[in-house]
C-alpha positions as CSV (number, residue, x, y, z in Angstrom):
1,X,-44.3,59.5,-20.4
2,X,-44.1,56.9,-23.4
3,X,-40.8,57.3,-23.6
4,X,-40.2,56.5,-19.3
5,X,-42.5,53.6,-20.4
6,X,-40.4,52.1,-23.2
7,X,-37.2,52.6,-21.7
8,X,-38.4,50.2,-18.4
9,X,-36.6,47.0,-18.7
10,X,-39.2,44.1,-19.9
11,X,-39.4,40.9,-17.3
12,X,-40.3,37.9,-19.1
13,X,-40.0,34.3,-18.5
14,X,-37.0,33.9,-20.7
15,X,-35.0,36.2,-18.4
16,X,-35.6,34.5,-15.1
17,X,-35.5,30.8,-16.5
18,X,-32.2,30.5,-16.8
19,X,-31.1,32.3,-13.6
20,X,-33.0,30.2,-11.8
21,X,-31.8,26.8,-13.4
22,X,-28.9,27.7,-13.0
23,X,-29.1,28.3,-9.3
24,X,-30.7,25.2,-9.2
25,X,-27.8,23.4,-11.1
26,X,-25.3,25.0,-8.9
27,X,-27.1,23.6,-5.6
28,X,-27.2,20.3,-7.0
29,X,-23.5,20.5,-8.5
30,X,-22.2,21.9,-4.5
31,X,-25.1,18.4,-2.9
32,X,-23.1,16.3,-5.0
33,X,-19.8,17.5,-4.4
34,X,-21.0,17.0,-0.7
35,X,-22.2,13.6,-0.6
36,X,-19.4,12.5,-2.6
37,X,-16.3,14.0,-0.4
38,X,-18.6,12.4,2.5
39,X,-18.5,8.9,1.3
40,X,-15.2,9.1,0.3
41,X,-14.4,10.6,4.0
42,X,-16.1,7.4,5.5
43,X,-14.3,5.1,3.3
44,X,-10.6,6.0,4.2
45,X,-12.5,6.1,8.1
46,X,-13.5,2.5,7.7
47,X,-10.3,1.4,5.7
48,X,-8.1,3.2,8.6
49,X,-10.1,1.2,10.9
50,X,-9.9,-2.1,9.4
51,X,-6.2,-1.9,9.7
52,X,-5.4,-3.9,13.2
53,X,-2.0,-2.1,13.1
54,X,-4.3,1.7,14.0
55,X,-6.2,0.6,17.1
56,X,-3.5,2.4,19.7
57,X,-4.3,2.5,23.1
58,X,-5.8,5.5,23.0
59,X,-8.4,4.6,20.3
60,X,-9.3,1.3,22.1
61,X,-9.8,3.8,24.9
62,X,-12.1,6.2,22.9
63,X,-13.8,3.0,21.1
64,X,-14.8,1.7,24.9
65,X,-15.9,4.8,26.1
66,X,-18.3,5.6,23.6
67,X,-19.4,2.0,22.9
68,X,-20.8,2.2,26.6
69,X,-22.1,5.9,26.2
70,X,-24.0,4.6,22.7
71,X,-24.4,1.5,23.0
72,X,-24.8,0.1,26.3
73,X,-26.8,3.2,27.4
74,X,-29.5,2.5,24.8
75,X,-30.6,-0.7,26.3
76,X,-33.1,0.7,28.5
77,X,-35.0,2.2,25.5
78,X,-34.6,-0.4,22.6
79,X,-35.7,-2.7,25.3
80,X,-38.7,-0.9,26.0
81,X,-39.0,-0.3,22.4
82,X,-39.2,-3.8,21.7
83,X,-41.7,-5.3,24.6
84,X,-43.9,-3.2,22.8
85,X,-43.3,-4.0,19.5
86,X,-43.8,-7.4,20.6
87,X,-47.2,-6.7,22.4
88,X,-48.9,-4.7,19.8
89,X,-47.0,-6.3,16.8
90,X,-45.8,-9.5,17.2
91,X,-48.4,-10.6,19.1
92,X,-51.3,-9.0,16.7
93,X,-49.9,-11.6,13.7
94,X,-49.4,-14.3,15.3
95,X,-53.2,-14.2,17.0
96,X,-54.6,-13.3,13.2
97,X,-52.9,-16.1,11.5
98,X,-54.1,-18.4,13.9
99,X,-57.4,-16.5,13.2
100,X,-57.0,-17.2,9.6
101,X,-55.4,-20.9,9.8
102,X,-51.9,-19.6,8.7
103,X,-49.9,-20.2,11.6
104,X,-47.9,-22.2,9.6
105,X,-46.5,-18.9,8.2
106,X,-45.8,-17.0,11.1
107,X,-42.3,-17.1,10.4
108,X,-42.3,-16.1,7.0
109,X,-44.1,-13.0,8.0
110,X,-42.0,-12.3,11.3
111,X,-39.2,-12.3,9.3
112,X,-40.4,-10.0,6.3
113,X,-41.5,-7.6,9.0
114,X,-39.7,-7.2,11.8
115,X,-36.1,-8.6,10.9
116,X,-35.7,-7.7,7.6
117,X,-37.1,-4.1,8.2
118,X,-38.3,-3.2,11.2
119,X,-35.7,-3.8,13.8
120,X,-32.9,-2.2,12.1
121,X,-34.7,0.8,11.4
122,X,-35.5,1.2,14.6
123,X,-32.6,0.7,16.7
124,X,-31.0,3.1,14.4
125,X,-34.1,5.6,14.9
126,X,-33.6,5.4,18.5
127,X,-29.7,5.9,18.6
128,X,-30.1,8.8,16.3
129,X,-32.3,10.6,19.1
130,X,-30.3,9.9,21.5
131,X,-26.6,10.4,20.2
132,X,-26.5,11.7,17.7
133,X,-26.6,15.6,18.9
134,X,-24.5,14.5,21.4
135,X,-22.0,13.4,19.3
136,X,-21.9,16.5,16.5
137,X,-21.8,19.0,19.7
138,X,-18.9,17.2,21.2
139,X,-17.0,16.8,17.8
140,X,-18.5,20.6,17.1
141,X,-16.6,21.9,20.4
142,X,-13.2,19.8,20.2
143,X,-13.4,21.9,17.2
144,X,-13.6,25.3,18.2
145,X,-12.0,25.2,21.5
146,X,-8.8,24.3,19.0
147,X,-8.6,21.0,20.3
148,X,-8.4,19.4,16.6
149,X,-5.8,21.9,16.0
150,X,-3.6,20.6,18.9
151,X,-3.7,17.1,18.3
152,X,-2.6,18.0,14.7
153,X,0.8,19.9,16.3
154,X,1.6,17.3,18.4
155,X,1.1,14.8,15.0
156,X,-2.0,12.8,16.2
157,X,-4.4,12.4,13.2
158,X,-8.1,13.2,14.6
159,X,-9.4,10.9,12.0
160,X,-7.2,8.3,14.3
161,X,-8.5,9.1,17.4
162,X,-12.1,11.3,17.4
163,X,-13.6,9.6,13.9
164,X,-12.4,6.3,13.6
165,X,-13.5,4.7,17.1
166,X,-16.6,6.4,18.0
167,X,-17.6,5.3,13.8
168,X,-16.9,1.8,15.1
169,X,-18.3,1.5,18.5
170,X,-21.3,3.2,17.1
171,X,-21.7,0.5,14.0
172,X,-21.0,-2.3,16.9
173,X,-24.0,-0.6,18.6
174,X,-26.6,-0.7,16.2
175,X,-25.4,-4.3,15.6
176,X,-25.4,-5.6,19.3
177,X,-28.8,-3.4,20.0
178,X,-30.5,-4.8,16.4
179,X,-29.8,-8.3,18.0
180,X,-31.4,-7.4,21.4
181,X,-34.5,-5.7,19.5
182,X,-35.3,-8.4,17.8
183,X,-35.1,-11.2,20.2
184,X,-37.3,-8.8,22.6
185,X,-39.7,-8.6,20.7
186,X,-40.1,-12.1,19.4
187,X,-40.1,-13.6,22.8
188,X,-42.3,-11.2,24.3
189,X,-45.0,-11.2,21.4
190,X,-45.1,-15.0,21.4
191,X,-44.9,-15.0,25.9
192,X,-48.0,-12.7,25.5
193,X,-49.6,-14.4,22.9
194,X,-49.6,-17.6,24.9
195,X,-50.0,-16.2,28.6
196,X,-53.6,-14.6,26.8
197,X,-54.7,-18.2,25.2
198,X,-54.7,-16.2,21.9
199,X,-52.3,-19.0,20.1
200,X,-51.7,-22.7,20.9
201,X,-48.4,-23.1,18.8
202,X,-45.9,-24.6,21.1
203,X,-42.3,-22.9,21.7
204,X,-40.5,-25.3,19.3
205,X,-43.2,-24.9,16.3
206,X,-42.8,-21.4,16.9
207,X,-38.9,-21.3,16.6
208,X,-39.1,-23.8,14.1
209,X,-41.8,-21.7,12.0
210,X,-39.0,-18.5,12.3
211,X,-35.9,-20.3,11.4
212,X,-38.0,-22.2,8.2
213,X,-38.5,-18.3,7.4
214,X,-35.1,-17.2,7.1
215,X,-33.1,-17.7,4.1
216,X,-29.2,-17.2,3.8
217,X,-29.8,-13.8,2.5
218,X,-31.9,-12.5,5.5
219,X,-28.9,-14.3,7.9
220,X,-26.5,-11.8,5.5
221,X,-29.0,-8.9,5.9
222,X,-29.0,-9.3,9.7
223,X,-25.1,-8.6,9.5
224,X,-25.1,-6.0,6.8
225,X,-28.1,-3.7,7.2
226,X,-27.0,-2.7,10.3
227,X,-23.7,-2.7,10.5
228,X,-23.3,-0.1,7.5
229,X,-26.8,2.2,8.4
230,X,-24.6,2.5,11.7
231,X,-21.4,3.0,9.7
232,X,-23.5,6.0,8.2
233,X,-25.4,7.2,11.2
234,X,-22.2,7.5,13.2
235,X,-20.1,9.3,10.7
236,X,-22.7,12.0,9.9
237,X,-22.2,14.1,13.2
238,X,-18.5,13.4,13.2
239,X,-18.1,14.5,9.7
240,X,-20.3,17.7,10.4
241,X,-18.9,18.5,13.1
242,X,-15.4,18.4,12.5
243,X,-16.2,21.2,9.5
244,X,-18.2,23.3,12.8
245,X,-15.3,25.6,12.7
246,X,-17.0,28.8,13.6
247,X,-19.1,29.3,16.2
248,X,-21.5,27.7,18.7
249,X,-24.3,29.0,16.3
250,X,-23.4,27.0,13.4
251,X,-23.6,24.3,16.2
252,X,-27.0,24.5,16.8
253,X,-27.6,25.1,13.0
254,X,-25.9,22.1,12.1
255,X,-28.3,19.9,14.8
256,X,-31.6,19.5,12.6
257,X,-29.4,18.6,9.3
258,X,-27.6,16.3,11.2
259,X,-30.7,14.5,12.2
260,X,-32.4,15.2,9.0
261,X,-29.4,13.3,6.8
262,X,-29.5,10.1,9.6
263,X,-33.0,10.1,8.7
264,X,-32.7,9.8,4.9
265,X,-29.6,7.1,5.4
266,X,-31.2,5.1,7.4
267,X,-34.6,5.1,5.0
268,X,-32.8,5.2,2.0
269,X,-29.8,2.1,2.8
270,X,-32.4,0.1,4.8
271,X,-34.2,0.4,1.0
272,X,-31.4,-0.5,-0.8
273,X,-30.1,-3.4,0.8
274,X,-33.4,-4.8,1.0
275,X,-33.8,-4.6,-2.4
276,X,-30.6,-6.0,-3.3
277,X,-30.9,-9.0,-0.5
């Protein structure tokens, strides 16, 4: 018996450290790989795109058609999104700096808030929810119904036609929708807060107060921000599902990543470029 008992192989520490770090290691070598190949996927998407020479009829077809699917679609909700934004946001600070005898800085704070940070982000919250899926499944199934495949026979590049206009019309959308959100809400906080007695700032002082509040760099920021979070958010579906080669299961597996990584590129540009502008 004490010889079964010294022949048993000893466990320790030392011996499952390194397996472990080195599963670890590999996970974060095969993440990086990832992210890398991705942005280096957009970039020849957006440099293909910025080349007027590309947009065939056939892409201004497919950069129409889902501009209006993304984009034009989404009104309804960002509109809604933004009345109420307005009511229980907009309104709130502009009747507690009254309150407070700071209505002078209304602006200032509108701008901080809701377009430097808040309207981007949530434009690009809402067309996640609503396209994005929609987009991966339909990439996902041009995929494996061997679509892809044809349109590489008859020598049509599907970075051409699938990636590059639905990238585009999507970036556009955020854009176009960011605008909308944040005019919404700024008109219909300041409507409310003046149909309800709450403020007595006139229409101009209150325009006045806003524009006084923005700075070259939050005019840049309003073109930047989202124009490249919808860059991102676009190509994430398209870039996972065109690699959906197997079956519809890998479909629905690929769903809660894809939302999951819009997430964290919204959160994590909208953080950068803020920081930087």
């Amino acid at each position: 018996m004490k010889k079964l008992q010294a022949s048993a192989p000893q466990i320790s520490v030392a011996n499952v450290a390194p397996g472990l770090l080195g599963r670890l290691g590999d996970r974060i070598i095969t993440v990086g790989q990832g992210i890398l190949q991705f942005v280096g996927d957009l970039t020849a998407t957006v440099a293909r795109g910025l080349v007027p020479g590309n947009w065939r009829r056939t892409m201004r077809s497919e950069f129409m058609r889902a501009l209006y699917r993304v984009g034009f679609n989404a009104i309804p909700a960002v509109a809604v999104s933004a009345l109420l934004v307005g009511i229980g946001f907009v309104l709130q600070i502009i009747y507690w700096l009254g309150v407070i005898g700071q209505e002078n800085s209304v602006g200032d704070f509108l701008v901080l808030i809701l377009a430097r940070e808040m309207a981007p982000v949530v434009t690009a919250l809402i067309l996640i929810g609503r396209s994005g899926t929609v987009i991966l499944d339909e990439v996902a199934h041009l995929s494996l119904n061997g679509q892809i495949r044809v349109l590489e026979s008859h020598g049509v590049d599907p970075t051409d036609l699938i990636a590059v206009p639905r990238t585009f019309a999507i970036a556009v959308a955020v854009f176009v929708l960011n605008m909308l959100f944040l005019h919404l809400a700024l008109w219909s906080g300041y409507l409310g807060a003046t149909l309800t007695g709450l403020t007595a700032i006139s229409l101009l002082e209150f325009v006045e107060n806003v524009l006084q509040g923005m700075t070259l760099k939050d005019h840049l920021l309003l073109l930047i921000k989202p124009l490249i979070i919808g860059l991102v958010i676009a190509f994430i579906p398209i870039w996972l599902g065109l690699r959906t080669t197997t079956s519809a299961l890998a479909v629905r597996q690929a769903m809660p990543r894809q939302f999951v990584y819009s997430l964290l590129a919204t959160f994590l540009i909208g953080t950068l470029i803020s920081a930087v502008l």
